[in-house]
Every structure is written in C-alpha cells, then in structure tokens.
C-alpha positions in Angstrom: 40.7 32.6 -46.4 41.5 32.8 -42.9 38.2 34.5 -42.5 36.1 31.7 -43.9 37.8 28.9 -42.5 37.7 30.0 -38.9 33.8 30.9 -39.5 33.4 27.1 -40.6 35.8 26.0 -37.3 33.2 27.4 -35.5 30.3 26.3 -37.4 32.0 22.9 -36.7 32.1 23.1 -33.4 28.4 24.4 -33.4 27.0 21.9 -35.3 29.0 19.4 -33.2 27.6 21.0 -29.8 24.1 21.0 -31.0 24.4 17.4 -32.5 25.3 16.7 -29.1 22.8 18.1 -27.4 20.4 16.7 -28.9 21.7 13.1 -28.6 21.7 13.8 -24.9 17.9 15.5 -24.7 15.6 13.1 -24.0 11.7 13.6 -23.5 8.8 11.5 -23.1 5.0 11.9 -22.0 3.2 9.1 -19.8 0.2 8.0 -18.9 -0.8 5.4 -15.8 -2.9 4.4 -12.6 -1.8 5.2 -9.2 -3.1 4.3 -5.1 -1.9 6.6 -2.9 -2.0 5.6 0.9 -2.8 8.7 2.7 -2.0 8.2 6.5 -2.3 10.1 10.8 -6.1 11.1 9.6 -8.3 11.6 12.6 -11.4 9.5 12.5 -14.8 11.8 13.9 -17.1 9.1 14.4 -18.3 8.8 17.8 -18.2 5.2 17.7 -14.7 4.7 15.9 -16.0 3.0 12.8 -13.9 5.0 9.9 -13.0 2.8 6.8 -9.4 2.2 8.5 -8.2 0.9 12.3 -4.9 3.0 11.6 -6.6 6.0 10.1 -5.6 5.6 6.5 -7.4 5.5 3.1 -6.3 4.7 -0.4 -7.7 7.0 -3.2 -6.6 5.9 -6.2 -6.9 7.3 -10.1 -6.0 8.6 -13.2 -1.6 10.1 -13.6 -0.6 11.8 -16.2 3.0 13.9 -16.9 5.8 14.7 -19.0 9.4 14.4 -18.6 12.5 16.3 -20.1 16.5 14.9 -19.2 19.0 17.6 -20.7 22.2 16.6 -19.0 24.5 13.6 -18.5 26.5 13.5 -15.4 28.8 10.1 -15.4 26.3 7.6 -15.1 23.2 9.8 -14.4 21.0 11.8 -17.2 19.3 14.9 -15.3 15.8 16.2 -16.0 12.6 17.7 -15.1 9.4 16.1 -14.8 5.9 17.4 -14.1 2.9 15.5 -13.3 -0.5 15.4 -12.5 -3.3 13.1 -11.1 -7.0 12.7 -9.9 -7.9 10.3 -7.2 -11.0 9.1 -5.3 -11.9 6.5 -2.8 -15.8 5.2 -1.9 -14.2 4.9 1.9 -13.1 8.0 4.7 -10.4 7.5 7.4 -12.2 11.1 8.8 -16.4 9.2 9.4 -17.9 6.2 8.5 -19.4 7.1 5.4 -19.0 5.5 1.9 -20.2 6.2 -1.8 -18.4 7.8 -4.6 -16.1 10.4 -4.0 -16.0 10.4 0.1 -12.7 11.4 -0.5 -10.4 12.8 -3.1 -6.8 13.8 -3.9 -6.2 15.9 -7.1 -2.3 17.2 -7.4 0.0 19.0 -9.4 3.7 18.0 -8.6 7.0 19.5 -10.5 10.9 17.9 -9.4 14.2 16.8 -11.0 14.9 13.0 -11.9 18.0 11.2 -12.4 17.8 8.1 -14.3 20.1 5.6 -15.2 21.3 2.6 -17.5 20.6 -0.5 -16.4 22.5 -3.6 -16.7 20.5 -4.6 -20.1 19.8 -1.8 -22.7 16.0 -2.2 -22.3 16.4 -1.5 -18.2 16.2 2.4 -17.2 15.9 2.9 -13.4 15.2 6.5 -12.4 14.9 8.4 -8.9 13.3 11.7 -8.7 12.2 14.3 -6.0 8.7 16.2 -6.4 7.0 19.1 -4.7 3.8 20.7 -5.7 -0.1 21.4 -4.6 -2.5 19.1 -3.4 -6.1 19.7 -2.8 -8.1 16.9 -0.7 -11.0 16.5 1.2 -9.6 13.5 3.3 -9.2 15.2 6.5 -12.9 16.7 6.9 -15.8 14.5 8.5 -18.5 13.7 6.2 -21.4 16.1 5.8 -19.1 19.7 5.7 -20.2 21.7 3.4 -20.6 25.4 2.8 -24.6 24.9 2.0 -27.7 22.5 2.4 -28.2 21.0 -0.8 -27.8 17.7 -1.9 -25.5 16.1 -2.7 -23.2 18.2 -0.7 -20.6 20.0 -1.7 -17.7 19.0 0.2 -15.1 21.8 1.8 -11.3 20.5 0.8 -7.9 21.9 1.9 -5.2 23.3 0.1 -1.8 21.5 0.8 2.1 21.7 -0.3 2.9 18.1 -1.0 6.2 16.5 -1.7 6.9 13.0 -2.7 10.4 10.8 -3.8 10.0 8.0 -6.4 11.5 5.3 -7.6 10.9 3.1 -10.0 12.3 1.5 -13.9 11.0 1.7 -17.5 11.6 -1.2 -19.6 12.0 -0.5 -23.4 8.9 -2.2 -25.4 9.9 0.0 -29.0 12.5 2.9 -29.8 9.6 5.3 -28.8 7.3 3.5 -26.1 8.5 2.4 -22.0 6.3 0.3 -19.7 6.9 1.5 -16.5 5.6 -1.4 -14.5 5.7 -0.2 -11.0 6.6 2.8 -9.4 6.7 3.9 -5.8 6.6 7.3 -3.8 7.2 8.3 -0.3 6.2 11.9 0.5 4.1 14.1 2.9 1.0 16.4 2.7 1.0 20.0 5.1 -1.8 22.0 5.0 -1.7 25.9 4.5 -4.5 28.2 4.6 -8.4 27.0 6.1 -11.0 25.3 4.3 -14.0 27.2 5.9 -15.0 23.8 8.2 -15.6 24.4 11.6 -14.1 20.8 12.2 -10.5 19.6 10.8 -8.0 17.0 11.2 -4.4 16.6 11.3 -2.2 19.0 9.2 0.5 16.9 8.4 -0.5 13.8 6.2 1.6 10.9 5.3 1.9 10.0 2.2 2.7 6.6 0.1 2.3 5.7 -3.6 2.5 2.9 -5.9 1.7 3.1 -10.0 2.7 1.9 -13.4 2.5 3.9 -16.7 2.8 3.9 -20.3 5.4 6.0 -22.0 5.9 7.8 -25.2 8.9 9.5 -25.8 11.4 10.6 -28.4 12.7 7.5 -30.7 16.0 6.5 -28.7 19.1 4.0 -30.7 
C-alpha cells in the first residue's frame, strides 16, 4: 500500500509538473513585411550620384520565423525565436544604377526574447536579441561579377549580423497576433572575400521596421 500510494504521489506531482509546463510553453509561427535601412556604404561613382546623399539604402521583403517561450521569470516569459527574410531594393548606395535587384539582403537570424503582459490582456510587448548570417550585395559597385554574361551575376558578401527588437502583438483570436510594428537596431561585419576586386565598408549599420501575422498555440 505504501508502495502504490507513493508511486501515485509522484505520478501527481508529474502530472502536475507537466500540466505546468505546458501551460507555460508557448509557440507561434509568423509571417510579415520588413525595410531594413542599411547604412556607412561607400558610393563608387565618380560623380557621387548613388541612390542616397548619406550612403544608405532600404531593401525591403518578405520575413518569416518561429518562436518558442518555455520559462516564466516574474513578469517575463523566456524563449527562442528564429527567423528568416529576403530583401531587395531597385536603388544602390555603392553606384548609380537602378532596376530590380541592385541590391539584396537575405538573412538567417536565431536569439532569445522576453516578452511581457501588457496592461490589457490582448497587449504582449516583447524584446529580443538576434545574431545570425547575412548575405548582401550592397557594398559592391554595380557591374562585379565573376563572368560576362548578361544579366550579370552579381558577387555578394558573407556577413555575421546581429540585430535587437522591439515591438507588441495584439491578440485578434486565442490562436492569431497582429504584430503591427516592430523595430530592430543591429549591425552587419563582413568575414571572408567575395572575389571583387573592389569593396566597401565592412561594418554596416543596420535599422529595421516590420509588422507580422501570427499563429500560435490557442492561449486562455
């Protein structure tokens, strides 16, 4: 007897932790628009007519990621979050060319994210930090390219990007956020060599500003 009721003590106290757990998990999937400011580009042209006076451009695109909390601390639920996103501008900050695809940004960015309960219910703020690869043409003049034919194939850099955001969901349904605006501070540094014979800066600046849609688990 003693036996069988400490075995269902602890399939109590099992039961109870996994109930838990699971009340706390929390994940979601999202999809959304983003313009990303990319900024300190060097501008080529002889005559200093790039797309920007202050050497920026603004590829914007398709995001898409997934997020995971697991863990309440006070106030804060922890999690992960992993995203993804293609981007393109018809203007260069590098030469004064334009057309599709002068420049691009495609990224892969992993981080943790702390989000919060707002003052109403339907309000969840949330702060994360995210590091990951970038890939971009954005600092190479128009016209490098490894061969001759046309169009040209453009030579891009490999970078380590890193980005903060901020931003708030607001609860449409039990399963489905609008995120209507989020924003991202970060930096670009280049590693490796793109094969150009002419490059630009190696540190890019980096600013962001997006809104999503969000499916996640059905929440109380």
């Amino acid at each position: 007897m003693r036996f069988c009721r400490s075995v269902a003590v602890v399939s109590s106290v099992l039961l109870g932790l996994g109930c838990a757990i699971a009340a706390r998990a929390q994940a979601g999937v999202y999809l959304g628009f983003q313009a990303t400011r990319l900024s300190g580009i060097t501008c080529f042209d002889p005559q200093g007519e790039c797309s920007d006076p202050n050497h920026d451009v603004y590829p914007q695109g398709l995001q898409v990621g997934g997020y995971y909390d697991f863990r309440n601390i006070g106030p804060i639920r922890l999690g992960i979050d992993v995203r993804g996103g293609t981007m393109h501008s018809y203007k260069s900050a590098s030469s004064s060319a334009g057309g599709n695809d002068i420049t691009v940004l495609d990224n892969v960015l992993a981080g943790v994210r702390g989000s919060f309960r707002g003052p109403y219910f339907w309000l969840n703020p949330y702060a994360q930090m995210s590091v990951g690869y970038a890939r971009s043409n954005a600092t190479l003049p128009f016209g490098e390219s490894p061969t001759s034919t046309v169009p040209l194939p453009r030579y891009e850099d490999n970078f380590v990007m890193y980005e903060g955001f901020i931003g708030d969901s607001v609860r449409l349904a039990p399963w489905l956020d609008l995120r209507p605006i989020e924003l991202g501070i970060g930096n670009m540094n280049r590693f490796g060599n793109s094969g150009a014979p002419v490059d630009g800066p190696s540190s890019i600046g980096v600013m962001s500003i997006g809104a999503s849609v969000v499916l996640h688990m059905p929440t109380p």
